[in-house]
N, C-alpha and C positions, 0 to 999 in steps of 0.2 A: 378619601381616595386622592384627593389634590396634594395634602398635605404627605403622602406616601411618596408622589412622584417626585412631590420640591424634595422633599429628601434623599429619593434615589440621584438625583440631578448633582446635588450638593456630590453624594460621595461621591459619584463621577468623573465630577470635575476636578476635588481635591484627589482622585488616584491618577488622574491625567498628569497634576502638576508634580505628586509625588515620583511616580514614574519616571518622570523626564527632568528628573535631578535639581527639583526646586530646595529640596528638604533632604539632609542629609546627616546621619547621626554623629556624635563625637566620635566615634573609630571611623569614621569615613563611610562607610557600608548604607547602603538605606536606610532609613528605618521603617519598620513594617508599616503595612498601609492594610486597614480592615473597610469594607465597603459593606455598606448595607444594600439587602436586597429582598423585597418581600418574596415571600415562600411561592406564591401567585406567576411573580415577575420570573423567576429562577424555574420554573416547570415550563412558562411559556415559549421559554427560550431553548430548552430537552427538547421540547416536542418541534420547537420550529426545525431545529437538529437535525432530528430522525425523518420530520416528514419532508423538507425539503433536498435531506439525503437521497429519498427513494424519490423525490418527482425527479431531481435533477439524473438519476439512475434510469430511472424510464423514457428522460427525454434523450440524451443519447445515446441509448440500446438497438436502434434501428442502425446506427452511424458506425457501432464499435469496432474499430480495427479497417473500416473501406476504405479510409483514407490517410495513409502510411506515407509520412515522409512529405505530404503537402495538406494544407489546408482542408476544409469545406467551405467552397466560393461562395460567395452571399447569394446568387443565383439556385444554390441546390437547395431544395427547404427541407426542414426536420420539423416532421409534421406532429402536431400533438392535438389530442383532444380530452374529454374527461372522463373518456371509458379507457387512456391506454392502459394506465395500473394495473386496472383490472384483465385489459385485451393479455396481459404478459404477466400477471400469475395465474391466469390460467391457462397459457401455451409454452410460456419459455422461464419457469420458474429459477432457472440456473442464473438467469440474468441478475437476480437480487446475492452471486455470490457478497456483495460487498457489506450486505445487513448480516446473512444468517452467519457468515463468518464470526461476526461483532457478536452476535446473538450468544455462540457457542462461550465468549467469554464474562458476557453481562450474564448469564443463566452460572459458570463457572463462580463469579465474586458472590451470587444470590445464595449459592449454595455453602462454600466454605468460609468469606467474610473476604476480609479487604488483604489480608496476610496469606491468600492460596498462594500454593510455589507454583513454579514455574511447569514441574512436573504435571502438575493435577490439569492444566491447561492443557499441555498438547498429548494424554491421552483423551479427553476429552475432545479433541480438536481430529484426534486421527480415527477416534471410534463413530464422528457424527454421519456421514452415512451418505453426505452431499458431493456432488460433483466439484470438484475442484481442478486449477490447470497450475502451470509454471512453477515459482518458488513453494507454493501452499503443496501442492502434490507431490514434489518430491519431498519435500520435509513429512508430507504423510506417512511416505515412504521409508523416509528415515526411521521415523518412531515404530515403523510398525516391527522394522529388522531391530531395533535395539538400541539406535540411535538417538539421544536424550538432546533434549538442550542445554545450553547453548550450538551442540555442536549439531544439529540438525537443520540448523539452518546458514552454517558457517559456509566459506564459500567452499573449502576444500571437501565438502561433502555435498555440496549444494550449484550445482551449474549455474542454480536461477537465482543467486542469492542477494545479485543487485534489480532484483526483476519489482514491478510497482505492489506486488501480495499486500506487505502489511500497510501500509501507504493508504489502502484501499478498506483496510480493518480495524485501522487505530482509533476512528472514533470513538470507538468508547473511551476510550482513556481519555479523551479532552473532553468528553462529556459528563463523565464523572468527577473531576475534577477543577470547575468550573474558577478560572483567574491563581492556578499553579498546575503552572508550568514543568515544574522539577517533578511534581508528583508524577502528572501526566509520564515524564520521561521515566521513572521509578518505573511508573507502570507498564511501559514500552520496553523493558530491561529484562522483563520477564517475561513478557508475552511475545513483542518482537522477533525476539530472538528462536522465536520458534522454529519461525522462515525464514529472515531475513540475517544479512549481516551489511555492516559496511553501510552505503548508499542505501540499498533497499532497508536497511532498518531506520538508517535519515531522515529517507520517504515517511515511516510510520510515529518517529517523534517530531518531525515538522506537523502531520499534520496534526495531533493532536495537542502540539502546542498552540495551534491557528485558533482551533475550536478555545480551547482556554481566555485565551485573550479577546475570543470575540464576547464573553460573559460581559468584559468588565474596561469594553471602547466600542464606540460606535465611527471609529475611525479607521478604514480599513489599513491604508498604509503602512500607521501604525502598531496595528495586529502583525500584519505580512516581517515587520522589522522584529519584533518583539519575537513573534515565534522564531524567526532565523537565526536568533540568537542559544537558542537550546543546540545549536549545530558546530560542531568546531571549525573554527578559520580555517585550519589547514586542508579540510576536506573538498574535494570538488563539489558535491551537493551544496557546501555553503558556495562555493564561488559562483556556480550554474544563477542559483538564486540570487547571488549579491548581485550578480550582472542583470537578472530580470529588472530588479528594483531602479537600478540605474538607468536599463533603456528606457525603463518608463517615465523615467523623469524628463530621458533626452528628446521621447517624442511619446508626449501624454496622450495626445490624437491618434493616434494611429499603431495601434495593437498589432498589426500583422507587420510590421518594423521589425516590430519585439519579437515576433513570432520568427521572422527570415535572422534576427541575431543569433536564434538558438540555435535555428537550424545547423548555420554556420560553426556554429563554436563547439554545442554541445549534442550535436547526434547521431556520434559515432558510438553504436553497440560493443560491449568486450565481453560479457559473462553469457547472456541468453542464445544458446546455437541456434534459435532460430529468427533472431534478428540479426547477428552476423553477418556482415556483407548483403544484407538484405534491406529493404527500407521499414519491415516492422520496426517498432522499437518500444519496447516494454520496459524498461529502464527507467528508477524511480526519478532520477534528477529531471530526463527532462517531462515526464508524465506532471512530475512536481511545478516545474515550471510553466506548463501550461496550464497548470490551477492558478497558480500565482498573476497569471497574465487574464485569467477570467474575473479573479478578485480586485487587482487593480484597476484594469480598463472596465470592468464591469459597472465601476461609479453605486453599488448598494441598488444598481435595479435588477430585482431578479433574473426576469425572463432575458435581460441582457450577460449576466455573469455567467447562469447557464452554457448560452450561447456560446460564447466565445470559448470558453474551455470546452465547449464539445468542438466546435470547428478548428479548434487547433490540432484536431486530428489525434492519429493513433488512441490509447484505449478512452476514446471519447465518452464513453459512458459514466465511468469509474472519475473522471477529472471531472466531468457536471457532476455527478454529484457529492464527490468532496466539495465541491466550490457552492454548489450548493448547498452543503450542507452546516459551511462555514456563516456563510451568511444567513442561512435561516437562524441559526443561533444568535447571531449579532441582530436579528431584526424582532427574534421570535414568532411564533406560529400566529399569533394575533396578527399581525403584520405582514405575512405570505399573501399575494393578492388570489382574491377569489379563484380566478379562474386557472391557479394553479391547484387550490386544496381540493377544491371541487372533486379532483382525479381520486383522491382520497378516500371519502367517505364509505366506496363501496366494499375499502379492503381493512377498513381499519381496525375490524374484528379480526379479521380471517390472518391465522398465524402463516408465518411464512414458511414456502415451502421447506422442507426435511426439518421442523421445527415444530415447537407445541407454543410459541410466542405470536403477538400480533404485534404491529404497529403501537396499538394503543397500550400494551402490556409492556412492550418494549420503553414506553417513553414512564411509565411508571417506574418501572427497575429501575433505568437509570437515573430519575429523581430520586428514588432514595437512595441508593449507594451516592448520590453527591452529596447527598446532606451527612452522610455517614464519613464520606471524605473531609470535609467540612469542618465536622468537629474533631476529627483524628488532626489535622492539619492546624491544630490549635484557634478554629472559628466558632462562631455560637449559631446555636440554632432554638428561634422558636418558636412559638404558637405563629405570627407571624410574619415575621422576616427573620432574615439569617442576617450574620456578619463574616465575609467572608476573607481571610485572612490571604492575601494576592500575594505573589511570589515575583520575583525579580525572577525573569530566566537566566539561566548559566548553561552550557555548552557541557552536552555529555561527551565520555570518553571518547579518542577517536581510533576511528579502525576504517580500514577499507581493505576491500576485497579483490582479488586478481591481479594484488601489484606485483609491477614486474613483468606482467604475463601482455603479449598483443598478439590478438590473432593476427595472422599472414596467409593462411590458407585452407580449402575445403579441400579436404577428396573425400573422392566421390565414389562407395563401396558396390551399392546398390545390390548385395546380393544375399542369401541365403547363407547361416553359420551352416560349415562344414569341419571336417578335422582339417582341413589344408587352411581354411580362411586364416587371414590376419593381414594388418597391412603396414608398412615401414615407410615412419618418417623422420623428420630432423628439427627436432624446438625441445623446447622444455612440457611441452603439455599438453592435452588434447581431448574433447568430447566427440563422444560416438553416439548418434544419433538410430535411432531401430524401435523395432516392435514384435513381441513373442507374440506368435496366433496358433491357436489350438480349436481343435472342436469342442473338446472341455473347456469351460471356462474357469474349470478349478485346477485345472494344471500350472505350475508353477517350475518351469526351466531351470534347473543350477548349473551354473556355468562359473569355470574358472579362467578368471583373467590373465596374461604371462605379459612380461615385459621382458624384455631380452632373456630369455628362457626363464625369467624368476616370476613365480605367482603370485600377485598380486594382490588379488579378492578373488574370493569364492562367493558370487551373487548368486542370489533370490529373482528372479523372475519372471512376475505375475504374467500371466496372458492379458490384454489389452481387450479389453470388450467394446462389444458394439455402443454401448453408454462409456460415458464418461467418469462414473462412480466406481471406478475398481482401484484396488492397491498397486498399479501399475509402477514399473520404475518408466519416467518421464527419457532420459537418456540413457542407454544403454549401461556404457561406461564411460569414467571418465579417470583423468591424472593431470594434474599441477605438477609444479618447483621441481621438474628433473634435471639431471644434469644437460647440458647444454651438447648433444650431439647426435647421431642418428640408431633412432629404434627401431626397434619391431614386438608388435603388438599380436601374439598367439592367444587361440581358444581352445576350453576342449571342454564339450557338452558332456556334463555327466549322466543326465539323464533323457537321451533322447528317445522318441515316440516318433512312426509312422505319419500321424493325423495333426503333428505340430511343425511348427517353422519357426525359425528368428530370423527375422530381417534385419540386414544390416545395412543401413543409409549413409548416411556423411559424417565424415569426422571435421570437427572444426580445430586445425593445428595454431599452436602456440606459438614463439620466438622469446624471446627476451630484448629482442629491440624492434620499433612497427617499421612496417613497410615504408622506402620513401620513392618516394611520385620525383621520375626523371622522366626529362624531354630528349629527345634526339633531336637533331637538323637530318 
């Protein structure tokens, strides 16, 4: 066993020094770096993954979304004990959206191999049965009308589509691909895309590059760098994060610095209407960077990395336990102090809700699809350690989403479609925000959209149930990239009922150039 470690320690070190450009081949490029890592060590580190995933998931689920826009003071406590696990999958199972989401895709590679398309994912992903909100629910919605990916999570089809969804789901890819990178994003290419585009797919290849690099450094810094390198320069996701990395160098003590830079610079909402002018903010960059600021300041002790990325506020749940769930992998599940795993033990059979998977079934699957990655990825595996063949990160394609577009304005509808409703305004673009309610809940509204008297779409219209598991469309309607002057927006209910309604709420208006902040005397 001693002799196992000196030689985990050695590869380490030499992929530390290869890494960071000690060794470099005659074409200039790296040259490959294989690490050894016992079969033992490489599961330890899956399961620290997945379990420190769901504790950091359970410790800010009390917190999620109360505090928008500011902090939680060191005074408010986020109370935890070793029955909560269990206290919340048996009252609020929706709260583990962030596993069985991941689940629907680890179950997805289990079943067709490492080469499923993109397709076979998000019917699987639209047929699983769970509650879902924001980017994930309308891309449900997408696939269910006939909307495939990529373009199902594009932004022109997709309101939410810079919103934190996959960000929140891409674990597995960095867990299956444990020190590459590229793969990880290969595998964010297909599945990302489901939801996400732009930023919110950013969100979902940062972190599963995070997870990657934590296999094969026990340095966080330098995971945080390494993974932000799979992100292109030119995008604001990279900048949001390069700026994390820099406050934190300019004031290493003091995380809530870092915390009031972002605010400043980067937490202005444009895609989600319902953070808009509002202080939620669902938006993956800075969700992202309040992981980042849990990993740094966190210094590798748990119950403090937690911490702080839950009290950096907005979806405080879902950023403990990415951040969590990074460092459990860089620490491994051996290494989780007690009176975190403890919470564990009582659920680690019990599959998660709207699923046939557990905890502990979960951390197998994705042991072997990594060893399966492994050796597709030109590494060796066997009886008892592997060789794992590490990747230089390189910066996927770039794209972002709503450029161009600033909101400038809400109105505010507030009433019931009629043949007279519509309302007229002046920008390039605009979401409408509403809800169809019937006494059937198998009614389904078709409504056709007009834009200066031309039709638009002809939408689907599920009714909105009392649960949260229906095919609902999330915002009514929506339009981007119009010409630049003033419209008007007509309806006409093709199928209307006595016992139904559509509610019409707020429209969030577009411009082509933002608002600017003038003083008077």
């Amino acid at each position: 066993m001693k002799m196992k470690k000196f030689v985990e320690c050695i590869s380490f070190l030499t992929l530390f020094l290869l890494l960071n450009g000690c060794h470099h081949s005659s074409s200039g490029e790296h040259e490959d770096v294989v690490i050894t890592i016992t079969r033992e060590a490489l599961y330890d580190k899956i399961k620290g993954g997945w379990a420190a995933k769901t504790i950091g998931c359970t410790y800010g689920g009390p917190v999620e979304f109360l505090h928008n826009g500011t902090m939680i003071q060191d005074y408010t406590p986020i109370k935890w004990s070793k029955e909560r696990v269990k206290y919340y999958f048996d009252t609020f199972p929706g709260l583990y959206d962030d596993v069985y989401v991941n689940i629907i895709f680890v179950n997805l590679f289990e079943r067709l191999g490492l080469e499923a398309p993109a397709d076979s994912f998000a019917i699987a992903f639209a047929d699983a049965g769970f509650p879902l909100w924001h980017a994930n629910q309308v891309a449900k919605y997408n696939i269910k009308q006939g909307i495939m990916p990529p373009m199902s999570g594009h932004w022109l089809n997709n309101p939410h589509a810079d919103d934190i969804d996959y960000q929140i789901e891409a674990d597995f890819a960095g867990l299956m691909s444990p020190g590459m990178p590229n793969t990880a994003s290969e595998i964010s290419d297909r599945v990302g895309h489901i939801i996400t585009y732009g930023d919110g797919w950013y969100g979902g290849v940062y972190t599963a590059a995070l997870y990657t690099m934590a296999f094969v450094s026990d340095d966080m810094e330098y995971v945080v760098e390494k993974a932000l390198q799979t992100i292109p320069e030119e995008s604001d996701f990279y900048h949001c994060l390069k700026d994390v990395i820099s406050w934190y160098r300019k004031y290493p003590d003091d995380w809530k610095q870092t915390w009031f830079e972002c605010q400043k610079k980067w937490s202005s909402e444009v895609g989600c209407p319902d953070g808009v002018f509002t202080p939620f903010d669902i938006d993956a960059k800075i969700n992202s960077a309040y992981v980042t600021i849990g990993l740094l300041y966190g210094q590798k002790e748990f119950h403090r990395t937690i911490d702080i990325a839950a009290r950096c506020g907005q979806d405080s749940d879902c950023n403990a336990a990415t951040a969590g769930g990074v460092l459990g992998t860089m620490l491994g599940y051996s290494h989780i102090p007690e009176c975190w795993k403890e919470s564990l033990y009582g659920i680690e059979e019990i599959p998660f809700a709207y699923t046939d998977i557990s905890l502990a079934k979960l951390c197998q699957l994705s042991f072997g699809q990594a060893l399966e990655v492994i050796k597709s990825e030109g590494g060796k595996v066997g009886d008892e350690s592997v060789g794992i063949k590490v990747q230089h990160p390189r910066p996927v394609r770039y794209e972002q989403s709503f450029e161009g577009h600033y909101p400038v304005d809400k109105l505010l509808l507030n009433s019931c479609l009629s043949d007279s409703s519509g309302f007229a305004f002046e920008g390039i673009g605009f979401v409408l925000k509403g809800a169809v309610k019937c006494a059937d809940e198998n009614y389904v509204a078709s409504v056709e959209m007009y834009l200066d008297e031309e039709m638009k779409e002809r939408a689907n219209l599920p009714v909105a149930k009392a649960s949260s598991i229906d095919d609902r469309r999330v915002d009514l309607f929506h339009l981007y990239q119009l010409p630049k002057t003033t419209h008007r927006v007509t309806f006409k209910w093709l199928n209307p009922r006595e016992d139904a309604a559509i509610y019409l709420g707020e429209a969030v208006l577009y411009a082509d150039q933002p608002n600017q902040l003038t003083y008077q005397n």
